[in-house]
N, C-alpha and C positions, 0 to 999 in steps of 0.2 A: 352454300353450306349453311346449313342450319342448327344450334342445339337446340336439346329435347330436355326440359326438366323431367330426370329420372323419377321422381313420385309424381307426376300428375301428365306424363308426358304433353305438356304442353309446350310452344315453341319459344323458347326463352328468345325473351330483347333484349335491345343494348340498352345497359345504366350506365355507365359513365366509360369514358378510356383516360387512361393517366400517363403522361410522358409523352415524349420518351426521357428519361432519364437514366443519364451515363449507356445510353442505349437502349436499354429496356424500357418496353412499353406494357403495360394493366389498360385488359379491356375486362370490364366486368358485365355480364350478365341474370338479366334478372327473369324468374316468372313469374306470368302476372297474373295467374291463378293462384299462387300459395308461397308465391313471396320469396323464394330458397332462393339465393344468388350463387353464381358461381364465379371464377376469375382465371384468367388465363395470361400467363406473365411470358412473354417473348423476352430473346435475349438478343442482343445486340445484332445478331447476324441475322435471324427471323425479321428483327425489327428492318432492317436495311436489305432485305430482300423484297418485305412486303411495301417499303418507298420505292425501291427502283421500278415493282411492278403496274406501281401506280393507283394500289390500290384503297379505295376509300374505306374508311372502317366506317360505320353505322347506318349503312343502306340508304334508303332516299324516300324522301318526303313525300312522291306523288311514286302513285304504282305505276310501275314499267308496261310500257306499250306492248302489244303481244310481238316477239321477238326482237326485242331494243337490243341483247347483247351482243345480240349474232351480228345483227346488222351494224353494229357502233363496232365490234372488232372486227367484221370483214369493210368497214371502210378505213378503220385505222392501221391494216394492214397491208394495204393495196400496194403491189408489185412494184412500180413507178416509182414509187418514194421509197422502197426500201432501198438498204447499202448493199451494195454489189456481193454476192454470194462470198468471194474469197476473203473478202473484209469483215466478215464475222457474223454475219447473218442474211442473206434474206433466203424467205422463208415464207413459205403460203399459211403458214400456223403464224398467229401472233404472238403467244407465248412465248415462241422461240427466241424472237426478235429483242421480249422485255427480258428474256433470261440472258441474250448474251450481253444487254444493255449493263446489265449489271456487273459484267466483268470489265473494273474499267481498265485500258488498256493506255500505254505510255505514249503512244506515238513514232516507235521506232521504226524505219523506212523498212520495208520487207524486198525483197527481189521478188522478180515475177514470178520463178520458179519456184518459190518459196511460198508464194498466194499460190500458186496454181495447187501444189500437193496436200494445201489447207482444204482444199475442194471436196477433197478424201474424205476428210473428218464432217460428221453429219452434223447438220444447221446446227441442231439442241445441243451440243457440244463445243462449236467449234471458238466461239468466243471464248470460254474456259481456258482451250486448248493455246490461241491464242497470246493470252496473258500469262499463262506461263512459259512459253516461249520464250516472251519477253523478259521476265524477268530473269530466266536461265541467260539469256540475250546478255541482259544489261551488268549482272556479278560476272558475268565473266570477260565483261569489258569489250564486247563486240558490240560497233556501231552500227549494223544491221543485221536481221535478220534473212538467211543464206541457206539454200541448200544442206550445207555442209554443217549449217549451227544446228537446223533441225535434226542432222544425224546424229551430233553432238548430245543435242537437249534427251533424244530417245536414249541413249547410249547411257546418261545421267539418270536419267528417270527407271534405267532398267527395262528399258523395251527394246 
C-alpha cells in the first residue's frame, strides 16, 4: 500500500510514527516534492491487529529482491509447522494463521467432537469463532468445551 500526495501525486514517505500510546499509534506521512504531510491516527484495536500481524511500519532500507514476499510468506507458512486445522488455523494462506493469532484463546480443554465440528467453520474465521466459544465456555461455568456447549453458545448467540 502506498499514499499519493493528492497535489502533486507523488508517493508520500514515512516521517515519523508516534506511540503507541494508550493504544493509539500516529504514523505520519510526508511528500518529498511539496512538503504537505499527512497523518493517520490508529486506535487501539488497529493498533493491536497491526502487532499480532507482525507488521513493520516504515519499509526497508535496501529494496526487495524480486519476489521476497511471496517467497518469506510461502516459507513462513509451511504446512508442517502449522497448528492442526481444528485448533484454530492451518491454512495454505498465511494471513489466516496471523488473523487467528490474534484471537487469543484461554486454554480451555475441548472434546474431540467439539474440534471436529470446529472443522465446519473456515480457517479465516475459525479462531474468532473459537474465542468466543470460550468465553460463552467460561461465564457460564463450563469446564470444557462439548458438543452440547457449542449448541448452547449457537442457541445464545441466536443461531
Amino acid at each position: 500500500m502506498k499514499f499519493l500526495c493528492v497535489q502533486c501525486d507523488e508517493a508520500m514517505r514515512l516521517d515519523e510514527t508516534r506511540g503507541p500510546d494508550r493504544g493509539s499509534m500516529t504514523v505520519v506521512f510526508g511528500c518529498p516534492a511539496c512538503g504537505n504531510q499527512t497523518a493517520m491516527l490508529t486506535n487501539a484495536s488497529e493498533t493491536q491487529v497491526v502487532r499480532s500481524l507482525g507488521v513493520k511500519i516504515g519499509g526497508q532500507a535496501v529494496p526487495a529482491e524480486p519476489m521476497e514476499g511471496i517467497r518469506n510468506g510461502l516459507a513462513a507458512s509451511s504446512v508442517e509447522d502449522a497448528a492442526p486445522a481444528a485448533h484454530g488455523g492451518a491454512s495454505k494462506c498465511p494471513f489466516t494463521g496471523m488473523v487467528n493469532d490474534a484471537f487469543a484463546r484461554s486454554g480451555m480443554p475441548w472434546t474431540e467432537g467439539a474440534l471436529q465440528r470446529m472443522e465446519n467453520i473456515p480457517a479465516s474465521a475459525r479462531g474468532m469463532v473459537m474465542q468466543g466459544v470460550e468465553r460463552y465456555a467460561e461465564a457460564e461455568g463450563f469446564a470444557e468445551v462439548t458438543e452440547s456447549v457449542l449448541n448452547e453458545a449457537r442457541r445464545g448467540m441466536g443461531m
